[in-house]
Steps between C-alpha positions, in 0.01 A plus 500: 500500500509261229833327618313377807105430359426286180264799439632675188428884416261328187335301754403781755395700187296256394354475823433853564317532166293220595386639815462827331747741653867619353702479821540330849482794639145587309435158650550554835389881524181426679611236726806698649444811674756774321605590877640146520675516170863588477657794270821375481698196433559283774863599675665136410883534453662353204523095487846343618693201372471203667867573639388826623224336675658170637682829653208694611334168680838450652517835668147485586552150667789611720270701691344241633647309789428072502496274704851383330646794599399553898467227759110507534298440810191684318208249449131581535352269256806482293800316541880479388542079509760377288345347151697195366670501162246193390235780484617706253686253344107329415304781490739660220414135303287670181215271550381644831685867461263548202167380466185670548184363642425182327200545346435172379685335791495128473774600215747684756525162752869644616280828636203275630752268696661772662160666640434142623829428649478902638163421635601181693763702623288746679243192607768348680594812655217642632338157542166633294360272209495702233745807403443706182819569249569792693381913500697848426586503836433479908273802545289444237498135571303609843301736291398194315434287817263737636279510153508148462354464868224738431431259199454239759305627758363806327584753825687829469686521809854521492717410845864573490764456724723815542782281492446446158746708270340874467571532126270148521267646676503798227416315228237314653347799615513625111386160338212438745324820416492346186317147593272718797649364774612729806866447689527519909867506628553297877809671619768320703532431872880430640606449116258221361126573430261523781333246549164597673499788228530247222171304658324816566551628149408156316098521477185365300631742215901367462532371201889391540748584770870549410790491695882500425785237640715601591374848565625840372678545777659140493301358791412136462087494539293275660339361183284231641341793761423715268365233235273364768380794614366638125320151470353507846143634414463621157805339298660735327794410208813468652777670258846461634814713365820322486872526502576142335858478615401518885220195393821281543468548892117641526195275494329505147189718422314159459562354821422837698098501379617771189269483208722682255869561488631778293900659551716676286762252351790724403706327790510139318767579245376841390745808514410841619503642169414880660155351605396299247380311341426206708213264487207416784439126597092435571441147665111408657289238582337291236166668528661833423619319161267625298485852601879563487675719307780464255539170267501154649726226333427155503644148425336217257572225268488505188304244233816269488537512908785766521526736733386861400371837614207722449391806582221434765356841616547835375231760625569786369287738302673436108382121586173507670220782561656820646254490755588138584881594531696466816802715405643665161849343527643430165807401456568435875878482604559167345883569480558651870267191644725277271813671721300409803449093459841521362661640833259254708628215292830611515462537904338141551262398811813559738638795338221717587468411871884557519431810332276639755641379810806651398272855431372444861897475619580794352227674592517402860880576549428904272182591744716393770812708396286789410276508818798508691620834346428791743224679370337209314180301660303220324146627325377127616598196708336289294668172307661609146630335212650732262408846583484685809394892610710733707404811730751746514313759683604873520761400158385677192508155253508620178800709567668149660424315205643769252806456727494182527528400139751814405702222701466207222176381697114492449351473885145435428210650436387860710183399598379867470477407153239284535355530860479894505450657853472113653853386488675806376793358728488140348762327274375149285816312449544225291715154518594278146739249528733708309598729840778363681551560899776764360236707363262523762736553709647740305094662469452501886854736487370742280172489651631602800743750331213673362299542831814602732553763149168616531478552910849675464360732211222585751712561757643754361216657317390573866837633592515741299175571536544553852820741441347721253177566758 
């Protein structure tokens, strides 16, 4: 105990006698129920060497399978693009691989510039004014959206799309309990969010309405329509979920009527990393400035005229009221952000756009291949860029994708996993510019592999069932 606390066995005796007891256990006696107190020593094994557990990780690790090791079509909010040497080349640079928040900030003007140049970054991108320096990560970043729009308007209703990401949806459900606010769900229609259900659902009460583009299920959405239609009588806060890559061929949130843009950013130069972590980009309209979460960075002069940077907004609770606060994020995800404006700097204005028509390519010529597989049909007709959803109805899809990627290959994601008892028979698959037309082709083989394997297995099931009656 004493090789890990600055504690010393003088110091807890002192301590003790102070308080007027002889043990910690004495201590403790009438706060901790005896039922909940163990009469043994905890069951720890012996420590290791730091050979013997560079080992132990290593075996531990080589149960996992990544993306480096399969060819990946699995994407659902995650995505396998390739990341540039540049960004680990600068974000291994000490300066911005070490520091902590800058609590007197005007001295750290390396980690003020790069909020503002991150924050431009995301302006540009979503066409919003103002951007914050970024949030833990998508989800919460719609969390976020919807408290800051009860802020504004001071209503608790809650309209979501069901096109927006269910483990979104999830933790908005859990973190508006928390600010009173209550969460409808307009489901789909033909693969994009119903429109007449959207307007019917938007009322007196709707504090913000949130949408994702593209969807869950990939389908492009009519932004404008649905934007319009939450400001038709009583404007609600339009919150709009984004994929930033496919912003290189989709119109901006700010030229579509969306209020606040919020996305998860682990596709601009951020690696899957088993899920994390990642960061959240939060752009809004200049009225929304004040009531946004996160830190705000901003650009000055100094007394002698130079350029400089300051630290413009930062509402959280350790700087201002708790009750005033509009989110608890400390130390944000400075150095995954950093990886973002890196990659978008490192793409350029064209890059992107090249970027994303090649995704839509792709995409096109894999939905294509798949759909004509026999026993594959498209989820949706509607327009794509990155992502698509499959029916394979009567095929059990978990047991295709286990076969699938024993072959080498990740197909997607089994909707059944997320959409239980809707699209049991649904497969989300996934394009990055790092599939080739060898590999999808090579997935729409094994695809149909696995459903001729699986219609041949029942086949025969109901052979010999037949013979043994």
């Amino acid at each position: 105990m004493t090789r890990y606390t600055t504690a010393t066995d003088a110091d807890r005796e002192a301590m003790l006698a102070a308080v007027g007891v002889a043990s910690i256990d004495e201590l403790l006696a009438e706060q901790i129920p005896q039922a909940l107190l163990l009469d043994r020593p905890l069951d720890i094994p012996e420590g290791l060497s730091e050979q013997e557990v560079n080992a132990e990780l290593g075996r531990l690790a080589a149960k996992n399978t990544s993306a480096e090791d399969e060819v990946t079509f699995l994407g659902a909010g995650m995505y396998d693009h390739y990341v540039p040497s540049i960004i680990d080349m600068l974000l291994g640079r000490s300066e911005f691989l070490t520091p902590y928040t800058p609590y007197q900030p005007e001295v750290s003007q390396g980690g003020l510039q790069v909020m503002f140049e991150y924050q431009t970054a995301i302006s540009e991108l979503t066409a919003l004014p103002v951007s914050n320096a970024s949030v833990y990560e998508g989800p919460s970043a719609v969390a976020a959206a919807a408290y800051l729009a009860k802020l504004v308007n001071s209503k608790t209703g809650i309209v979501v799309s069901a096109g927006v990401h269910p483990h979104t949806i999830q933790t908005l459900e859990t973190l508006a309990v928390g600010y009173g606010s209550t969460v409808t769900v307009v489901p789909l229609k033909d693969g994009v969010t119903d429109l007449d259900a959207w307007s019917a659902a938007v009322d007196g009460d709707t504090s913000a309405a949130i949408l994702q583009q593209p969807n869950f299920l990939g389908a492009v959405e009519d932004v404008q329509a649905l934007s319009d239609a939450a400001k038709d009588d009583s404007p609600a806060v339009v919150i709009g979920a984004y994929d930033p890559i496919t912003l290189g061929v989709l119109a901006p949130p700010g030229e579509t009527d969306v209020d606040v843009a919020v996305g998860e950013g682990q596709t601009l130069g951020n690696r899957l990393d088993f899920g994390g972590p990642s960061f959240g980009f939060f752009a809004a309209r200049e009225a929304f400035l004040r009531r946004m979460p996160g830190r705000i960075a901003g650009e000055t002069v100094d007394v002698d005229g130079r350029r400089g940077f300051v630290l413009t907004l930062q509402t959280r609770e350790q700087h201002i009221r708790r009750e005033k606060a509009t989110s608890n994020i400390c130390t944000s995800q400075a150095l995954n952000a950093l990886a973002g404006v890196v990659y978008l700097g490192w793409l350029g204005r064209e890059g992107l756009p090249e970027l994303a028509n090649l995704l839509v390519q792709r995409t096109h010529y894999a939905r294509t291949t798949l759909a004509a597989v026999d026993g594959v049909e498209l989820l949706h007709d509607q327009p794509v860029v990155r992502e698509f959803a499959l029916r394979l109805p009567g095929v059990d899809v978990p047991q295709l994708v286990a076969y699938v990627q024993d072959h080498g290959v990740n197909p997607g994601l089994a909707l059944s996993r997320t959409h239980a008892g809707v699209h049991d028979d649904g497969l989300l698959v996934a394009l990055t510019e790092q599939r080739t037309k060898e590999q999808i082709d090579e997935l729409a083989r094994l695809v149909g592999e696995a459903i001729q394997s699986q219609r041949s297995g029942t086949t025969d099931a109901a052979a010999r069932t037949e013979v043994s009656a």
